[in-house]
N, C-alpha and C positions, 0 to 999 in steps of 0.2 A: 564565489561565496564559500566559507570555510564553515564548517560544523565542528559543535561539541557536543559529545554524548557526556551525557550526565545521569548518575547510577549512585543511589544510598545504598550503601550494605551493612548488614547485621548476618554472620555465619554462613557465607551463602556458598562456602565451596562447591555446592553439588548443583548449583545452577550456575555461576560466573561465569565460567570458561565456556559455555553454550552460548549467552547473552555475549560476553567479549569478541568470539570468533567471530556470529554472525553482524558485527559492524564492522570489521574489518575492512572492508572496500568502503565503506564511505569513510575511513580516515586512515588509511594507510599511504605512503608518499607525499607525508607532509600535508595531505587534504582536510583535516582536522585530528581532535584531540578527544581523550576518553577522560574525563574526571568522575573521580569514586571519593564519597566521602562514609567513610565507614567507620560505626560507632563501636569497636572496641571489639573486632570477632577474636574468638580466641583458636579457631581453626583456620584454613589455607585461604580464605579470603582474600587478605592482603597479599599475600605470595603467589596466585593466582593471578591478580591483578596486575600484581609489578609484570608478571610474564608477558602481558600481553598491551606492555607501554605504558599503562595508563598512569596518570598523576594521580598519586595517593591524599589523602588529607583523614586523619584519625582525629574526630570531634566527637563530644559528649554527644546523647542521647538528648534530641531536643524539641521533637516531633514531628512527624512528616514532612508538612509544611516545610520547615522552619530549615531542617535537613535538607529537603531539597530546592531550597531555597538558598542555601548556604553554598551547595554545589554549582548553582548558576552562577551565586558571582563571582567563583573563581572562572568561570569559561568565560574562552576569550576568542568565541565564535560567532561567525556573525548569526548562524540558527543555532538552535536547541534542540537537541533529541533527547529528551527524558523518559527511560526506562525504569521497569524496575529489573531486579537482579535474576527474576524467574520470567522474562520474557526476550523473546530470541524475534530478530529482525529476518525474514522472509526474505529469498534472495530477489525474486519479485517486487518486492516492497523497496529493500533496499536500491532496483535501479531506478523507480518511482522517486526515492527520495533526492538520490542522484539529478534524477530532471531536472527537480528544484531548486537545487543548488546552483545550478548549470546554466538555469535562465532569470532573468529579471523577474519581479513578483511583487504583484502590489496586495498581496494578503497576508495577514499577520500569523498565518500559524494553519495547519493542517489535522485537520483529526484521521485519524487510520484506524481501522477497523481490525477491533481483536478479536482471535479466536482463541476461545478457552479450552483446555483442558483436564477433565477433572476423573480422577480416579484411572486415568489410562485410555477415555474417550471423551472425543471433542464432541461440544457442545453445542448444537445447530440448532436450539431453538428456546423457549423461554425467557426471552431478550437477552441470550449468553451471545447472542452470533446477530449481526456485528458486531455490537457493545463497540461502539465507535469512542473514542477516545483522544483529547488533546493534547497533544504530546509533541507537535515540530511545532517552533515557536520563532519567531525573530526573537534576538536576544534581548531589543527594547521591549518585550512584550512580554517574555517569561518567568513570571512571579506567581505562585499557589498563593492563595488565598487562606490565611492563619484560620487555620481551624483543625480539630484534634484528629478526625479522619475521613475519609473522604475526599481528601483537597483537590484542588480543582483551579481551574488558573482563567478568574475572570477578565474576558477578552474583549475590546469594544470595537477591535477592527474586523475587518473582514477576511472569513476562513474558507478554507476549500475542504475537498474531502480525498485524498489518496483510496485505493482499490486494492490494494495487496494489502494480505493479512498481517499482521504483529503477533506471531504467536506466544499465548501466555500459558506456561507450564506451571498450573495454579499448583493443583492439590491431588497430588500422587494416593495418598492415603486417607480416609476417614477422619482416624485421629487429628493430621495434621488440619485439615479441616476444622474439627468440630474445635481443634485451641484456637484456630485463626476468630472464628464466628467469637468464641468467650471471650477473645482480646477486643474485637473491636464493639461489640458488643458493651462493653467495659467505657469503650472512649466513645460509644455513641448514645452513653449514660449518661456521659459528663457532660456530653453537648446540649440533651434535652433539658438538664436540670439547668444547666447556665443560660438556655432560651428561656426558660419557664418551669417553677416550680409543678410536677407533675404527683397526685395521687393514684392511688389504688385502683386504677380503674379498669374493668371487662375489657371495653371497647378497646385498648392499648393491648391488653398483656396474652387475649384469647381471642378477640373479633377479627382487628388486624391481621393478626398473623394468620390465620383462617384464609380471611383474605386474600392475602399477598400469596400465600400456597394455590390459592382459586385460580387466582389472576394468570401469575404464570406458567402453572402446572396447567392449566387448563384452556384457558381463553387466547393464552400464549406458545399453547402445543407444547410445553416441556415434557408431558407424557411422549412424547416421540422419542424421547433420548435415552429409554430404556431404565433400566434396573437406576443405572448410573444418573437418569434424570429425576426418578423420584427422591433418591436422595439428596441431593442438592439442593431441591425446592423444599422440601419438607426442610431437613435441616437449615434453610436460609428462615422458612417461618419461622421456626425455631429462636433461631436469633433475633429475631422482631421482637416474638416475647422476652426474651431475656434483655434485651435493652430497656425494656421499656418497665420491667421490673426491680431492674436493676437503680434506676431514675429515681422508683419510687423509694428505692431501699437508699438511696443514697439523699433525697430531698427531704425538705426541713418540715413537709405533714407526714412523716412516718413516726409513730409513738417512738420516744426513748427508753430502753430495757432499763428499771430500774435499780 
């Protein structure tokens, strides 16, 4: 069986060549193929890329989904390994995935367990570790599901579960952080309103997010993960509320400034 790894990028020189090197053995000597469809970086991204074989394709900005959906059907493998550009394969993992290639398999796709890192220490608890994820896929079966973020690749066949890590080199800094939370926060606005008109409401914009900080700070041991895990959890409440204010500021019961 031949694999494609398949990678959206947006300016990713300072993660690429981490994420490219560690696939290397699962498609080096003609074993499979790396496709990168990348939305217009204006740094080493593409150059990066070409260095290390992969087949380029330079497309508009068109949303997760849609992106990495766009990268599947150019591969012409018979599995899918979909990555993002700040997550590096495990060499562990990678001869797991190797297994699978190697023998027959009557399941459609494997979830592998990631580990995150954030601020410069990994994340072992709060539901950061495993954070299992779908990501090896038969080719007939790998399509995300159109939605603005979050996507997710709804599967009706039967999956297994790989054991070595995927590890994800989230958010080095704060800052880069706290823009990630505002962006998606921003498209997890647009999803609410387009589910359902949402008002001004407590229970969204301050209970929730109370909540959700409760949940996994607490009940889910993120206080375990130090300095570096209270911020995480907080500022992921954080973003609870700003989505959901954001909903309101964007939906059609919010007064008009006259």
């Amino acid at each position: 069986m031949t694999l494609s790894v398949v990678i959206i990028t947006y300016n990713e020189e300072t993660n690429l060549g981490r994420t490219l090197a560690s696939v290397q053995p699962l498609v080096s000597d003609g074993k499979g193929e790396i496709i990168v469809v990348d939305s217009g970086s204006s740094d080493r991204t593409v150059e990066i890329a070409r260095s290390y074989g992969a087949k380029i394709f330079v497309e508009a900005w068109k949303g997760f989904a849609a992106q990495k959906n766009s990268a599947i059907a150019k591969a012409g493998g018979d599995w899918i390994l979909s990555l993002d550009a700040d997550e590096e394969v495990s060499t562990p993992l990678a001869q797991e995935i190797q297994a699978v290639l190697a023998a027959p398999s009557a399941l459609s796709g494997y979830f592998l367990p990631r580990q995150n890192r954030f601020l410069g220490r990994w994340m072992r608890h709060g539901g950061f570790w495993p954070d299992p994820k779908l990501r090896l896929l038969t080719k007939a079966t790998a399509h995300f599901e159109e939605r603005a973020v979050h996507e997710t690749v709804p599967i009706a066949g039967p999956t297994g579960n790989l054991q070595s890590p995927l590890i994800h080199h989230s958010y080095p800094t704060l800052s880069e952080y706290i823009e990630h939370m505002n962006r998606y926060s921003s498209l997890g606005a647009e999803m609410a309103v387009a589910g359902k008109a949402r008002g001004f409401r407590l229970l969204d914009i301050v209970v929730r997010p109370a909540l959700t900080f409760l949940y996994n700070y607490i009940f889910r041991l993120g206080f375990l993960d130090g300095r570096e895990g209270l911020l995480l959890h907080l500022y992921h409440a954080v973003y609870v509320s700003w989505k959901y204010a954001k909903a309101w500021e964007l939906g059609p019961s919010r007064p008009q400034p006259s």
